[in-house]
C-alpha positions in Angstrom: 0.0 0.0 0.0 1.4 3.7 -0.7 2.1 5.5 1.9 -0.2 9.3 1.9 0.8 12.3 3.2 -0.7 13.7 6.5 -1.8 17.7 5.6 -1.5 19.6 8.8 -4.8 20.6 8.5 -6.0 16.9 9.2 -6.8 16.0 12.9 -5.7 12.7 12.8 -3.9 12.8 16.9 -6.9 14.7 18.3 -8.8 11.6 16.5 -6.5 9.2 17.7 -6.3 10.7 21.5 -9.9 10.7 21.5 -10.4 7.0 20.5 -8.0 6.1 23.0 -9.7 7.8 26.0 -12.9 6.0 24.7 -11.0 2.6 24.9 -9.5 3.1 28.0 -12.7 4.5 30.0 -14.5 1.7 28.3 -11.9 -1.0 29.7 -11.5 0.9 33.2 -15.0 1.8 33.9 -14.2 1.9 37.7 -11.6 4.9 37.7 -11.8 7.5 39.7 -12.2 11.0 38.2 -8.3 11.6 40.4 -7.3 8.2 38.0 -9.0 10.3 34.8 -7.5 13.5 35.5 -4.0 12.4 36.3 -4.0 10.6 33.0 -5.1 13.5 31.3 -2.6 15.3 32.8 -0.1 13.1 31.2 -1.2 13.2 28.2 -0.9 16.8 28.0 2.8 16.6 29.7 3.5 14.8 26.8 1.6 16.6 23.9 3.6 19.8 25.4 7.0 17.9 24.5 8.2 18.3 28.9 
């Protein structure tokens, strides 16, 4: 299969992140909102490249 190029104007991480969350809230339905935000928090440590 060729390989595309990803424009910058496509969302394809928000997408992915999104998805993701889904899956994971869906697998861990018994997390706390402290579990959810810490997470979060993560993910945004490493979105901001720290």
């Amino acid at each position: 299969m060729k390989v595309r190029s990803i424009p910058l104007t496509e969302p394809t991480i928000a997408q992915s992140l999104r998805m993701l969350a889904r899956c994971w809230a869906t697998l861990h339905p018994s997390a706390t909102i402290e579990e959810r935000q810490f997470l979060a928090s993560l993910v945004a440590t490493e979105l901001a490249g720290r």
